[in-house]
N, CA, C and O atoms as a GROMACS GRO file, in nm:
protein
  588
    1UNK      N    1   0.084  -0.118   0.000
    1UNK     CA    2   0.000   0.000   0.000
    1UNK      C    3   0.088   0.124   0.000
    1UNK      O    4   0.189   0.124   0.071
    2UNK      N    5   0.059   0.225  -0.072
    2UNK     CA    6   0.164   0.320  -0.077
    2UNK      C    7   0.062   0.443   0.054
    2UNK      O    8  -0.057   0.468   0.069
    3UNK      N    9   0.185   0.487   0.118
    3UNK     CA   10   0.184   0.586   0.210
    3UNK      C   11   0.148   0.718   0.183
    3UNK      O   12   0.106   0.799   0.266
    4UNK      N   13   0.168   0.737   0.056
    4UNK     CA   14   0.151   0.883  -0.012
    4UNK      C   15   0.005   0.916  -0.054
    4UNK      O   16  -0.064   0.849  -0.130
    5UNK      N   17  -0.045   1.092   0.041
    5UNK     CA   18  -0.158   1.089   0.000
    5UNK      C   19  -0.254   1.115   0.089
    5UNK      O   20  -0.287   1.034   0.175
    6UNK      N   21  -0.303   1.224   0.075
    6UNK     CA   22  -0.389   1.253   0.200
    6UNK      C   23  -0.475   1.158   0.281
    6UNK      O   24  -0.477   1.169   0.403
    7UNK      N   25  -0.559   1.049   0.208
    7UNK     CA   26  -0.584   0.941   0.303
    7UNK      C   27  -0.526   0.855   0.356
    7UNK      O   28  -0.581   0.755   0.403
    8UNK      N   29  -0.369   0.884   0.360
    8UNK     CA   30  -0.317   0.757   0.454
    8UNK      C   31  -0.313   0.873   0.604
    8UNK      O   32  -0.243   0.838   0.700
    9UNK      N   33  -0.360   0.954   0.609
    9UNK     CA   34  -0.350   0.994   0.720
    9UNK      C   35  -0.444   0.994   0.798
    9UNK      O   36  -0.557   0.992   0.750
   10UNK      N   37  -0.426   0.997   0.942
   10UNK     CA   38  -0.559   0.974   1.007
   10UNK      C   39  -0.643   1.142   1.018
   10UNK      O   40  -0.741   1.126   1.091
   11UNK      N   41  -0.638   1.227   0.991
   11UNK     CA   42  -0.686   1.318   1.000
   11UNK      C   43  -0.772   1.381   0.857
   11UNK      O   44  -0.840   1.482   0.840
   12UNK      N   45  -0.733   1.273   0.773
   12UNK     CA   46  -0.775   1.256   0.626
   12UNK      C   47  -0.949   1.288   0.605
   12UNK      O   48  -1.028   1.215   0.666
   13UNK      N   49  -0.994   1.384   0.528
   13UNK     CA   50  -1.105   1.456   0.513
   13UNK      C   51  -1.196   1.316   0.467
   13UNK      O   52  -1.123   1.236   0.409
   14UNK      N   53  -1.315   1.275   0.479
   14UNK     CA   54  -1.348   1.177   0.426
   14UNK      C   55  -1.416   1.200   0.269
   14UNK      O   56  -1.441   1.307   0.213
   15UNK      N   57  -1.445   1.008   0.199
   15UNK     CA   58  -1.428   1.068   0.077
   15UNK      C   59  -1.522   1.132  -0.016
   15UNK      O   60  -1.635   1.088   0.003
   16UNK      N   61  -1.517   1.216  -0.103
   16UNK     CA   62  -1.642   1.307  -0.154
   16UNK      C   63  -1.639   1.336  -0.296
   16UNK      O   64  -1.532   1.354  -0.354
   17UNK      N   65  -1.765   1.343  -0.362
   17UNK     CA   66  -1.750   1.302  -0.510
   17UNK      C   67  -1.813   1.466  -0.550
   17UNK      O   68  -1.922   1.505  -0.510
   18UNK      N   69  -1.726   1.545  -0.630
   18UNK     CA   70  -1.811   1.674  -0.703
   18UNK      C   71  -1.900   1.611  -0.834
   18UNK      O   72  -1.891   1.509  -0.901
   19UNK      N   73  -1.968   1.701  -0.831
   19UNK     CA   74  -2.050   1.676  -0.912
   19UNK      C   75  -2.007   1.714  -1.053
   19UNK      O   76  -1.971   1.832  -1.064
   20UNK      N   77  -2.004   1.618  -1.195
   20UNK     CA   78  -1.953   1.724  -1.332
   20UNK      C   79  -1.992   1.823  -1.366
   20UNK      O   80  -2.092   1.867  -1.308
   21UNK      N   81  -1.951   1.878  -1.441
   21UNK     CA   82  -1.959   2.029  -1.498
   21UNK      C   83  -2.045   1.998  -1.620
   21UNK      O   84  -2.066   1.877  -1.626
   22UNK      N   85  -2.088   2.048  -1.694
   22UNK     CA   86  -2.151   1.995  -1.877
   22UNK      C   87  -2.093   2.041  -1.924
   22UNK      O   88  -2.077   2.158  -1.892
   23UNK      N   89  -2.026   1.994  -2.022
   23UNK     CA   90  -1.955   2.009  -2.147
   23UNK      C   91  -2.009   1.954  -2.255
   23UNK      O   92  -2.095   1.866  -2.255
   24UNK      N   93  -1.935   2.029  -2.391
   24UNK     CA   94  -1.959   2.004  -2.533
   24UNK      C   95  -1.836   1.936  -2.556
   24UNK      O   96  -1.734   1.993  -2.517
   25UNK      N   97  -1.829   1.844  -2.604
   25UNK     CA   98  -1.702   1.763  -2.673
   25UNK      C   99  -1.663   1.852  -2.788
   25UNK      O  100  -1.752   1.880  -2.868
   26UNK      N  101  -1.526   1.907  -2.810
   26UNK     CA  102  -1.487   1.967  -2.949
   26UNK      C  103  -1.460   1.867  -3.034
   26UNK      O  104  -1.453   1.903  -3.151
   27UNK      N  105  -1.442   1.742  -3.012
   27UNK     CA  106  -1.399   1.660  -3.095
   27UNK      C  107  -1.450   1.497  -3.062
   27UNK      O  108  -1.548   1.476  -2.991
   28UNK      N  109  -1.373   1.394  -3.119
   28UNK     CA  110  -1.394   1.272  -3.110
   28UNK      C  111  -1.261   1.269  -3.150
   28UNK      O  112  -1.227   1.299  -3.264
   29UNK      N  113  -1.157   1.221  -3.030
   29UNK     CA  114  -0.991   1.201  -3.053
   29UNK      C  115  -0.948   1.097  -3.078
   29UNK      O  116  -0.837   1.086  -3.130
   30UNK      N  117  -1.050   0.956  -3.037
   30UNK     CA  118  -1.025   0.814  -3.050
   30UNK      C  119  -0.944   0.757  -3.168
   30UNK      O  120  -0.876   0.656  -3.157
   31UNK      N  121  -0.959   0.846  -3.313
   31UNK     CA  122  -0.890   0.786  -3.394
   31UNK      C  123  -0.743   0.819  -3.364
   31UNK      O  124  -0.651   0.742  -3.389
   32UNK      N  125  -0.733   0.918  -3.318
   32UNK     CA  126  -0.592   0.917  -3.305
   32UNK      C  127  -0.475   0.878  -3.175
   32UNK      O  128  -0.353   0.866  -3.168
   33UNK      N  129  -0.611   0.863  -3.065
   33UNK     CA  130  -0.532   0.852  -2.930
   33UNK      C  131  -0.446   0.729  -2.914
   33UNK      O  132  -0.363   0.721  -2.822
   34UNK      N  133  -0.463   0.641  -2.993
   34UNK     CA  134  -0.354   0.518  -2.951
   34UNK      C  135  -0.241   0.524  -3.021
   34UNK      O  136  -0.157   0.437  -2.998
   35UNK      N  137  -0.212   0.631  -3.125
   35UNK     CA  138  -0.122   0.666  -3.162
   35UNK      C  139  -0.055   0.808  -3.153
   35UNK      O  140   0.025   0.857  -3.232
   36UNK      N  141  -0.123   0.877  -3.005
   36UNK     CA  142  -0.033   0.952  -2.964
   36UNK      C  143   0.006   0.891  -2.841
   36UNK      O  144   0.100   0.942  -2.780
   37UNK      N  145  -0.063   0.764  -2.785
   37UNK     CA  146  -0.031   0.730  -2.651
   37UNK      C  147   0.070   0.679  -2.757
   37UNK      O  148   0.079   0.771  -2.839
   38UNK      N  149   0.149   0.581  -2.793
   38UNK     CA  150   0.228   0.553  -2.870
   38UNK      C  151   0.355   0.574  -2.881
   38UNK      O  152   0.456   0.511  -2.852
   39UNK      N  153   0.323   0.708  -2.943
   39UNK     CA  154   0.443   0.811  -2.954
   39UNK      C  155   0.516   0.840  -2.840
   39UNK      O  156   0.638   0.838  -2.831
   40UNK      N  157   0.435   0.867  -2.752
   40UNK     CA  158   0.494   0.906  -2.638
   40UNK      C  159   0.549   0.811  -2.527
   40UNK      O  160   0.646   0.827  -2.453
   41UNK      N  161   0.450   0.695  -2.538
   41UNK     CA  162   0.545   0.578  -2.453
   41UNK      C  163   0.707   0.549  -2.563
   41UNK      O  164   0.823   0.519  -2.535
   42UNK      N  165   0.663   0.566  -2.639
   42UNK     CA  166   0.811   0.557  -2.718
   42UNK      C  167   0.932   0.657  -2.696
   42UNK      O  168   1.054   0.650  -2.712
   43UNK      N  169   0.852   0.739  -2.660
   43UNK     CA  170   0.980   0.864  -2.622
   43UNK      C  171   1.025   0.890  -2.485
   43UNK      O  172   1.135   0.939  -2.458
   44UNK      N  173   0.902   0.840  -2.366
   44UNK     CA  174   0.945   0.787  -2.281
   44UNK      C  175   1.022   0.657  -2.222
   44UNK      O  176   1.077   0.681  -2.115
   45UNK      N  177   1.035   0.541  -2.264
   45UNK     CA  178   1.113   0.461  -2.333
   45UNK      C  179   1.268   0.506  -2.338
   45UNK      O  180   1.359   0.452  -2.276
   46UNK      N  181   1.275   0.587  -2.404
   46UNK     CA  182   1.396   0.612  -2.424
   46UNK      C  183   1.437   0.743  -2.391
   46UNK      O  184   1.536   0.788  -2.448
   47UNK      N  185   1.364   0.829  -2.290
   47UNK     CA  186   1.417   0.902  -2.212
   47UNK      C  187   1.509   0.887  -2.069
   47UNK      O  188   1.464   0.809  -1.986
   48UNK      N  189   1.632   0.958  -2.040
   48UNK     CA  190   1.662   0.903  -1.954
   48UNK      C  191   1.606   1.014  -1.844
   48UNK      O  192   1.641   0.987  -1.729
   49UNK      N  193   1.541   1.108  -1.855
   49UNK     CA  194   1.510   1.189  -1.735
   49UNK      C  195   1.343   1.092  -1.665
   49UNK      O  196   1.287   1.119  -1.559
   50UNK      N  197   1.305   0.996  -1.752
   50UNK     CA  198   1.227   0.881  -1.708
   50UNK      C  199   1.259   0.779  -1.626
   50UNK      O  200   1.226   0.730  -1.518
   51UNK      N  201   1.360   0.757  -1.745
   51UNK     CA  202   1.468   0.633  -1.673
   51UNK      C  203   1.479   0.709  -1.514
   51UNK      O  204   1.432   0.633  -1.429
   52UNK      N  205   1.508   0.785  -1.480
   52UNK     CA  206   1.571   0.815  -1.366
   52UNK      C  207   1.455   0.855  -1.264
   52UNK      O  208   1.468   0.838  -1.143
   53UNK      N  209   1.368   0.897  -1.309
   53UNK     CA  210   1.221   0.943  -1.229
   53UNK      C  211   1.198   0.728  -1.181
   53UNK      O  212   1.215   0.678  -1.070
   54UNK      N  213   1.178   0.692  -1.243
   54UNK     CA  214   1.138   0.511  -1.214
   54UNK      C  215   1.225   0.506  -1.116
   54UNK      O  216   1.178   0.514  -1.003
   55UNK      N  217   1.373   0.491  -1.131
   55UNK     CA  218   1.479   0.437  -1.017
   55UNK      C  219   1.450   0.537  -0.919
   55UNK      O  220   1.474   0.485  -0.810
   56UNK      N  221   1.402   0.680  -0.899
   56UNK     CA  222   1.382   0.762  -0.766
   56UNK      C  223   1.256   0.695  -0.706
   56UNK      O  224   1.246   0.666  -0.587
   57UNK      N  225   1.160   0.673  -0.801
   57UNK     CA  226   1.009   0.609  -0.714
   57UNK      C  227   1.053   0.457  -0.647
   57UNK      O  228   1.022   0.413  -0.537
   58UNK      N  229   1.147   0.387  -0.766
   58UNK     CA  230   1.207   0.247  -0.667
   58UNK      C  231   1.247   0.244  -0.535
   58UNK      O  232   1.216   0.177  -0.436
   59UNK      N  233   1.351   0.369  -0.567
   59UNK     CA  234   1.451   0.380  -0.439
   59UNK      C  235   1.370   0.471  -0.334
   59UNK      O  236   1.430   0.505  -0.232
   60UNK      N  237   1.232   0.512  -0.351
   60UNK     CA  238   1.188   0.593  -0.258
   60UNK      C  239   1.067   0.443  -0.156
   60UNK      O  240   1.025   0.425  -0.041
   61UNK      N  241   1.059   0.364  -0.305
   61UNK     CA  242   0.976   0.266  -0.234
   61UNK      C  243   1.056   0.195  -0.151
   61UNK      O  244   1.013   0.171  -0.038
   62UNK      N  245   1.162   0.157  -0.183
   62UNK     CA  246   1.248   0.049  -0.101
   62UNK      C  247   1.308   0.099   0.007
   62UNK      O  248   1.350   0.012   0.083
   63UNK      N  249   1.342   0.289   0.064
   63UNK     CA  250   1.303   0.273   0.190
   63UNK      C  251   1.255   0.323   0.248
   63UNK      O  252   1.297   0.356   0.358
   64UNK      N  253   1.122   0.358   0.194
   64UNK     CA  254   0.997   0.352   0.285
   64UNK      C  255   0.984   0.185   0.369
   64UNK      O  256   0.946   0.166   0.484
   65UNK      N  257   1.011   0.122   0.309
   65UNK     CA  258   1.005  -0.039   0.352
   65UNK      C  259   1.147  -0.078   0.447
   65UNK      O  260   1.188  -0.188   0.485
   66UNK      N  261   1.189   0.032   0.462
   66UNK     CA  262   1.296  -0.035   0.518
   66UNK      C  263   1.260  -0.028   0.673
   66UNK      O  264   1.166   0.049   0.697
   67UNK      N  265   1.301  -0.076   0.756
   67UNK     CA  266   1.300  -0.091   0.929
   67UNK      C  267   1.360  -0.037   1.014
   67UNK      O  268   1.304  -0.014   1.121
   68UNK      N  269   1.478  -0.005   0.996
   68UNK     CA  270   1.598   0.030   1.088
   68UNK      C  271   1.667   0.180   0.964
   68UNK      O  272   1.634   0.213   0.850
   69UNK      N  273   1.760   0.228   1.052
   69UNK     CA  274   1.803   0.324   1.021
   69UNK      C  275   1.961   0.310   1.062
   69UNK      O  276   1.952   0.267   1.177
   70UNK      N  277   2.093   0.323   1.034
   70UNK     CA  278   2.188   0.336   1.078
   70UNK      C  279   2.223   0.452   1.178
   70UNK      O  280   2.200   0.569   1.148
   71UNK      N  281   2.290   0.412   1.316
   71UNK     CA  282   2.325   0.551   1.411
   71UNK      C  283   2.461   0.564   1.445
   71UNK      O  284   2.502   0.629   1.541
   72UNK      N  285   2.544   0.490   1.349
   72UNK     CA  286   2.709   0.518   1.291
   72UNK      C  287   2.660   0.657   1.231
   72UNK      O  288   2.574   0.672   1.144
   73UNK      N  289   2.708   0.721   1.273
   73UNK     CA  290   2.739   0.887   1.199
   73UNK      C  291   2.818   0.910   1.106
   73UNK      O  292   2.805   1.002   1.026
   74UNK      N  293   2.921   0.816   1.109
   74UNK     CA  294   2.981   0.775   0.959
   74UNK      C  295   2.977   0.758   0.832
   74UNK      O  296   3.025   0.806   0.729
   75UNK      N  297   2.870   0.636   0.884
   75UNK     CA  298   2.826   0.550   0.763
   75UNK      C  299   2.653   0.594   0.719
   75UNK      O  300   2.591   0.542   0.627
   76UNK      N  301   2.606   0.692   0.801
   76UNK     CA  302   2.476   0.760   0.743
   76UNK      C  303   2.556   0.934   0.673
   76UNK      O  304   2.512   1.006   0.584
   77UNK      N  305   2.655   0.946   0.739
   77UNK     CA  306   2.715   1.066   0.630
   77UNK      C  307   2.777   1.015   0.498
   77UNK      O  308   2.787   1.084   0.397
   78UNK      N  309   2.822   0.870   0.510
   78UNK     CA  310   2.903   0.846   0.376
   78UNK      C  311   2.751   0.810   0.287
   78UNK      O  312   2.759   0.823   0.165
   79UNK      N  313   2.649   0.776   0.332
   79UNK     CA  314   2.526   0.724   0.237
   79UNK      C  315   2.475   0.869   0.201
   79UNK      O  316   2.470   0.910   0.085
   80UNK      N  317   2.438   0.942   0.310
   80UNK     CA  318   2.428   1.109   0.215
   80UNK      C  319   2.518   1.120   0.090
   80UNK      O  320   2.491   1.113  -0.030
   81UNK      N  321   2.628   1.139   0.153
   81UNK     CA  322   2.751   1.179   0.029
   81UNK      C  323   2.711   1.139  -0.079
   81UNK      O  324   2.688   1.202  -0.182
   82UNK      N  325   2.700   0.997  -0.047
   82UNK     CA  326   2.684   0.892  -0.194
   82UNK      C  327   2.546   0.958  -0.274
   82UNK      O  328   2.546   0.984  -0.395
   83UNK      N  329   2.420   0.982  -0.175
   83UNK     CA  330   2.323   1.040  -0.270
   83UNK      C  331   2.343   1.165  -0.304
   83UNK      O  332   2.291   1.193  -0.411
   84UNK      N  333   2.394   1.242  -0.258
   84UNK     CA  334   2.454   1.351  -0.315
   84UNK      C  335   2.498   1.399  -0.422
   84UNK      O  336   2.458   1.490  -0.496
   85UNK      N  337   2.604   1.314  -0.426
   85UNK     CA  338   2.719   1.280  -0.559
   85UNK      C  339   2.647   1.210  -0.689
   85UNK      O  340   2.659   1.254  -0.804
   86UNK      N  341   2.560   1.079  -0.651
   86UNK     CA  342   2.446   1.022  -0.760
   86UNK      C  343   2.350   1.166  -0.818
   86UNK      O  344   2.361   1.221  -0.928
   87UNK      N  345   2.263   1.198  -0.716
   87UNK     CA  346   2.243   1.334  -0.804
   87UNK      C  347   2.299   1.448  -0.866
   87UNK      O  348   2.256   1.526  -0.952
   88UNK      N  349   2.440   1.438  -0.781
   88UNK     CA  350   2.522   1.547  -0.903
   88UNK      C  351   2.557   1.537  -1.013
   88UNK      O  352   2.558   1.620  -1.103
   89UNK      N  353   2.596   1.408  -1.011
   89UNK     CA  354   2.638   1.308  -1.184
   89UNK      C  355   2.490   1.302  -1.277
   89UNK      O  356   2.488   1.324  -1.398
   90UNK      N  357   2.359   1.263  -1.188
   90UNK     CA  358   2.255   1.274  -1.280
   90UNK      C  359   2.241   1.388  -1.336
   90UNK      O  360   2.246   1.408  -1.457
   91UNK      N  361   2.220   1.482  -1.237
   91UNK     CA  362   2.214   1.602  -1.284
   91UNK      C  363   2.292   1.672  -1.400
   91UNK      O  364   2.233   1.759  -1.464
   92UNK      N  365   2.424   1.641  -1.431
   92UNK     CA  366   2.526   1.697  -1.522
   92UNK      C  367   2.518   1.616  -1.658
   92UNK      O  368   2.544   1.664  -1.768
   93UNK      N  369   2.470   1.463  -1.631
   93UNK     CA  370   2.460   1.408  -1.734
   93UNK      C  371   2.342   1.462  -1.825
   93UNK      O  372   2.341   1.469  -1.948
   94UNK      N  373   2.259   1.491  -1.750
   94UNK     CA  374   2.117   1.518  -1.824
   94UNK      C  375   2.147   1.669  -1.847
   94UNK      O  376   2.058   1.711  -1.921
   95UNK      N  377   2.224   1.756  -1.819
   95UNK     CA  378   2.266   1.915  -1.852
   95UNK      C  379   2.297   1.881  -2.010
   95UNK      O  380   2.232   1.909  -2.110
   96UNK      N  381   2.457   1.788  -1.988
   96UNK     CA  382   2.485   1.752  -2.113
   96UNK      C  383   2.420   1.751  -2.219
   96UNK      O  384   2.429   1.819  -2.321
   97UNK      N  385   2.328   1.639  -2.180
   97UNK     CA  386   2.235   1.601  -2.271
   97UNK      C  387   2.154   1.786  -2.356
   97UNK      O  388   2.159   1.809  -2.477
   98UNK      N  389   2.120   1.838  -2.299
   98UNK     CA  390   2.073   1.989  -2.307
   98UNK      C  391   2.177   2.039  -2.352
   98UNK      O  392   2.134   2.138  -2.411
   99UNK      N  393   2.290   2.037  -2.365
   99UNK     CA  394   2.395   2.125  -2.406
   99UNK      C  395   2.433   2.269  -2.318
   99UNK      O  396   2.463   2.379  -2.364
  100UNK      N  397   2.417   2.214  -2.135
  100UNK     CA  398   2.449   2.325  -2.074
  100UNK      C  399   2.582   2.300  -2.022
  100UNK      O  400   2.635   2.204  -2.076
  101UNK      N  401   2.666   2.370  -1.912
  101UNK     CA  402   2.771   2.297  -1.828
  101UNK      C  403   2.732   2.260  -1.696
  101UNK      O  404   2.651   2.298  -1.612
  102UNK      N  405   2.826   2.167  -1.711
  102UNK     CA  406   2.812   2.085  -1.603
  102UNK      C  407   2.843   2.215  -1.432
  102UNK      O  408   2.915   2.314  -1.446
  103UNK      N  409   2.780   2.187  -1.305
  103UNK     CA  410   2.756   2.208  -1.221
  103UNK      C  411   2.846   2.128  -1.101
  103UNK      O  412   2.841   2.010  -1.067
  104UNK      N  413   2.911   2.211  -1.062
  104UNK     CA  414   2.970   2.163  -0.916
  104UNK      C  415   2.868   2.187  -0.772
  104UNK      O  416   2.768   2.255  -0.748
  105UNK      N  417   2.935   2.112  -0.710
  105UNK     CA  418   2.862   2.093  -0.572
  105UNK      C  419   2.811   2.217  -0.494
  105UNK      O  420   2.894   2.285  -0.433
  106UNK      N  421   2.702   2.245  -0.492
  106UNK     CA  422   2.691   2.388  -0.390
  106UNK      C  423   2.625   2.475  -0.497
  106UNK      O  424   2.558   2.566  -0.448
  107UNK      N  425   2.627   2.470  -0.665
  107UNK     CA  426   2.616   2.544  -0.744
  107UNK      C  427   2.453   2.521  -0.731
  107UNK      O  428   2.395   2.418  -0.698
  108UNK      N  429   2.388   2.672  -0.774
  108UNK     CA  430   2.216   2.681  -0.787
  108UNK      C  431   2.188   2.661  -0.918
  108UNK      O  432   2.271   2.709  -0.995
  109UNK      N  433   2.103   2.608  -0.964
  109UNK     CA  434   2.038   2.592  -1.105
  109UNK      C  435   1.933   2.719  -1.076
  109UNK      O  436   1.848   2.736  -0.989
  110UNK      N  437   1.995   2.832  -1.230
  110UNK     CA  438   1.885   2.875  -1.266
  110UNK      C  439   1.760   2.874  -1.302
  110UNK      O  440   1.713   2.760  -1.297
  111UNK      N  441   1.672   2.972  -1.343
  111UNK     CA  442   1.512   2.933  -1.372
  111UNK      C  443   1.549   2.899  -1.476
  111UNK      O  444   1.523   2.784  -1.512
  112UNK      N  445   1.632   2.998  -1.573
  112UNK     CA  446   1.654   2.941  -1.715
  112UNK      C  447   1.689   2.804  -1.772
  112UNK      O  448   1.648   2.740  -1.868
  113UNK      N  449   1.825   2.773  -1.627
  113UNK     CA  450   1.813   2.639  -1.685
  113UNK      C  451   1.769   2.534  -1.681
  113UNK      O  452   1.798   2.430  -1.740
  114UNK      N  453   1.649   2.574  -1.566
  114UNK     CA  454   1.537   2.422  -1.495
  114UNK      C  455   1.500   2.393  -1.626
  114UNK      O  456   1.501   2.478  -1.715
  115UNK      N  457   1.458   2.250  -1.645
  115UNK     CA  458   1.383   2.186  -1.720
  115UNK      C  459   1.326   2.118  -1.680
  115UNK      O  460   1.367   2.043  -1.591
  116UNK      N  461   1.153   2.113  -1.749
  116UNK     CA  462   1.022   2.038  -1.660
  116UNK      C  463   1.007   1.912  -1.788
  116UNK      O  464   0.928   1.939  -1.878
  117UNK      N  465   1.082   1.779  -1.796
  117UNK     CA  466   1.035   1.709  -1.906
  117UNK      C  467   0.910   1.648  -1.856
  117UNK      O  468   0.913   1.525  -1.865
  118UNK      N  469   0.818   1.689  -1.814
  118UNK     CA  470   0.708   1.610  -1.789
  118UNK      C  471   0.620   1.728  -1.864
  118UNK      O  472   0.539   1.700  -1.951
  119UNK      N  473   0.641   1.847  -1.825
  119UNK     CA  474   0.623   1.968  -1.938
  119UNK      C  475   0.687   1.937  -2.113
  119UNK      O  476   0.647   1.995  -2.214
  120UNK      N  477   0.757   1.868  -2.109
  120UNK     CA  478   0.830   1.891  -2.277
  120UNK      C  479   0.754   1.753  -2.326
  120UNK      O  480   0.722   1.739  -2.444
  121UNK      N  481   0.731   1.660  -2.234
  121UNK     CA  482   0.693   1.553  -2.320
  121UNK      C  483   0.505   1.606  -2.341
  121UNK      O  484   0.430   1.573  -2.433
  122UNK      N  485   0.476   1.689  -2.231
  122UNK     CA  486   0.352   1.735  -2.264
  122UNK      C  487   0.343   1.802  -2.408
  122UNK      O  488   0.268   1.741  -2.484
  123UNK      N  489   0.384   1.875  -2.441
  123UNK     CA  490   0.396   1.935  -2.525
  123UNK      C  491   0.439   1.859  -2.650
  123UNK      O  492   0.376   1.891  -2.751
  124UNK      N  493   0.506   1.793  -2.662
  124UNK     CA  494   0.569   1.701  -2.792
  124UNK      C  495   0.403   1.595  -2.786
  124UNK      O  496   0.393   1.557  -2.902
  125UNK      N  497   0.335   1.563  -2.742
  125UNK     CA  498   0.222   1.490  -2.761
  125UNK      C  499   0.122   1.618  -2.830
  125UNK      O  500   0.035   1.599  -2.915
  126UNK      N  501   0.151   1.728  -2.781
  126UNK     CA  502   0.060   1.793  -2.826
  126UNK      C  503   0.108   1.872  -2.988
  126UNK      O  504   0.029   1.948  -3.044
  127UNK      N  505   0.205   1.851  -3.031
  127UNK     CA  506   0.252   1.843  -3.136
  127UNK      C  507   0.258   1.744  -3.262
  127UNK      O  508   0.246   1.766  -3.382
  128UNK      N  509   0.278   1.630  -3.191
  128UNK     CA  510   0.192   1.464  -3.243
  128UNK      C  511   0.067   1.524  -3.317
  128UNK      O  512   0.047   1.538  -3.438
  129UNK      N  513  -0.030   1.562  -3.184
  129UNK     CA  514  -0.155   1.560  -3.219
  129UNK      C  515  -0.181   1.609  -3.339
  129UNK      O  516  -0.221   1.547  -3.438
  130UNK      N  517  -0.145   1.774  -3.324
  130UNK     CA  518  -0.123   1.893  -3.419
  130UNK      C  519  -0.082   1.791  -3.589
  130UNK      O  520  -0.152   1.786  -3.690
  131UNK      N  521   0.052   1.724  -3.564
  131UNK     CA  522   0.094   1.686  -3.656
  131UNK      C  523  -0.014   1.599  -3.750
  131UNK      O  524  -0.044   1.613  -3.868
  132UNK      N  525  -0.064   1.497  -3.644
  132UNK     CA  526  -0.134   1.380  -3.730
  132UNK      C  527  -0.273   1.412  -3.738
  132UNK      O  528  -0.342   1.318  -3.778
  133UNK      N  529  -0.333   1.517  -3.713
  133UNK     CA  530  -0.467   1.567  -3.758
  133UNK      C  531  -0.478   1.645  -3.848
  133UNK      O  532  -0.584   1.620  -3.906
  134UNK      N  533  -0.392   1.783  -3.925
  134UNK     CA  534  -0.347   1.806  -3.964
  134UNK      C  535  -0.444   1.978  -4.001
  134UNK      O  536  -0.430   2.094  -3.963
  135UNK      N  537  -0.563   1.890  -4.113
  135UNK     CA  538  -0.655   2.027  -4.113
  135UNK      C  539  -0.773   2.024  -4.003
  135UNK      O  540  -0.848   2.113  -3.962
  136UNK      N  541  -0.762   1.896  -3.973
  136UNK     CA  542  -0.884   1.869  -3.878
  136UNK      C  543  -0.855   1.965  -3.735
  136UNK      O  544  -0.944   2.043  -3.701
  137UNK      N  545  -0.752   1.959  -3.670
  137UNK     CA  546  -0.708   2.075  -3.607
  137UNK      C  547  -0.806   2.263  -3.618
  137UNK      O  548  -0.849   2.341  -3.533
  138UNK      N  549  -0.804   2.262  -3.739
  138UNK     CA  550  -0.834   2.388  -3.815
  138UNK      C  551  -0.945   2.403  -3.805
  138UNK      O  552  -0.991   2.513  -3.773
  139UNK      N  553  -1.053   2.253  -3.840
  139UNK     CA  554  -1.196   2.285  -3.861
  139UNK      C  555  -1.230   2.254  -3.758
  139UNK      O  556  -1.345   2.212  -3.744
  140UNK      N  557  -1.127   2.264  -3.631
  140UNK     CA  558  -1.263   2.264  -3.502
  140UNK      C  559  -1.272   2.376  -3.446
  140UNK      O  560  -1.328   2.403  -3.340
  141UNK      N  561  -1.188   2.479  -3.553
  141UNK     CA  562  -1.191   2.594  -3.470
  141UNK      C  563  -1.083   2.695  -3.343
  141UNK      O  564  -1.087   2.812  -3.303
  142UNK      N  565  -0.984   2.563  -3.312
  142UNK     CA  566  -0.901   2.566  -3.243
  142UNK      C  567  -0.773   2.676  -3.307
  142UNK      O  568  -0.710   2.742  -3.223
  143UNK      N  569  -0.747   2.688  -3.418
  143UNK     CA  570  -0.639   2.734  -3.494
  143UNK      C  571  -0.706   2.859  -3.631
  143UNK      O  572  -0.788   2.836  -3.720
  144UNK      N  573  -0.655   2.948  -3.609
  144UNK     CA  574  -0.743   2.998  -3.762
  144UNK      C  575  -0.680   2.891  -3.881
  144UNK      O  576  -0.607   2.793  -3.880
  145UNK      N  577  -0.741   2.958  -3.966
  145UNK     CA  578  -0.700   2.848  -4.118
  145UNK      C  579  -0.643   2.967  -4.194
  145UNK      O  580  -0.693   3.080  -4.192
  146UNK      N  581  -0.514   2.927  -4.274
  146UNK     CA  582  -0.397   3.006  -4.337
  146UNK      C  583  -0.518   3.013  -4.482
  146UNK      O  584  -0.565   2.922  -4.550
  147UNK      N  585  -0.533   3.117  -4.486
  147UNK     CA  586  -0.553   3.136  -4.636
  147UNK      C  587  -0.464   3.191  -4.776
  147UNK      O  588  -0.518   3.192  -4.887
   0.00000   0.00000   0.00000
C-alpha cells in the first residue's frame, strides 16, 4: 500500500464526489489517441530523465520499507555523500544532454536552466496531435485556417 496521500493519514477529510460540470465535446480524438499514446510511450522509453524518475520512485519505495536506520554517523554521512554525488552526476549528465555545463557541488540551477520534461513531453504529444490531424485541427476551430 503506498503511504503517499492525504488518506493515509488519520486526519484525512473523508471521501467526496463533485458533481460534473456539462460540457460540449470539441472533438472525437479516438482515432488518433492510440497513436499519440504511442508516440509518447516511445519517447518515454527512451528518455533518460524517465529512466531516472522510475529508479527515484524504486529507491523511494524500497526505503519507505525499510526498518531500521543506521546511528554510525559515519556511515549515514558516507550514504548522504553517496546520494549527493548520484544526483550530481545525474544532474550533469542530463545538462549535457541539453547542451548546458556541467555544475559543481553547492552550485544553484537557474530558472533558465530548470527543465520540466514532464512539461516537454507534454507538449511534444501535443505536437503529435497537431501533426497527425493536420486540417482537422483547423476545422474545429481551435487554430485559424492560413488562407
Amino acid at each position: 500500500m503506498d503511504k503517499i496521500g492525504e488518506d493515509t493519514e488519520s486526519s484525512a477529510l473523508p471521501w467526496d464526489v463533485i458533481p460534473s460540470s456539462n460540457f460540449k465535446a470539441v472533438a472525437n480524438l479516438t482515432p488518433i489517441k492510440a497513436q499519440l499514446i504511442k508516440n509518447s510511450e516511445q519517447r518515454i522509453a527512451n528518455s533518460l530523465d524517465f529512466k531516472y524518475l522510475k529508479q527515484d520512485i524504486a529507491d523511494l519505495k524500497k526505503r519507505d520499507n525499510e526498518v531500521s536506520v543506521t546511528l554510525n554517523e559515519a556511515k549515514l554521512k558516507a550514504e548522504r555523500d553517496a546520494q549527493e554525488a548520484k544526483t550530481l552526476a545525474r544532474q550533469n549528465e542530463l545538462r549535457a544532454l541539453r547542451g548546458l555545463p556541467a555544475i559543481k557541488k553547492g552550485d544553484k540551477i537557474t530558472k533558465q536552466d530548470a527543465f520540466d520534461f514532464i512539461e516537454d513531453e507534454s507538449l511534444k504529444v501535443m505536437g503529435d496531435f497537431m501533426q497527425q490531424s493536420g486540417n482537422y485541427v483547423m476545422n474545429l476551430g481551435v487554430m485559424p485556417k492560413n488562407n
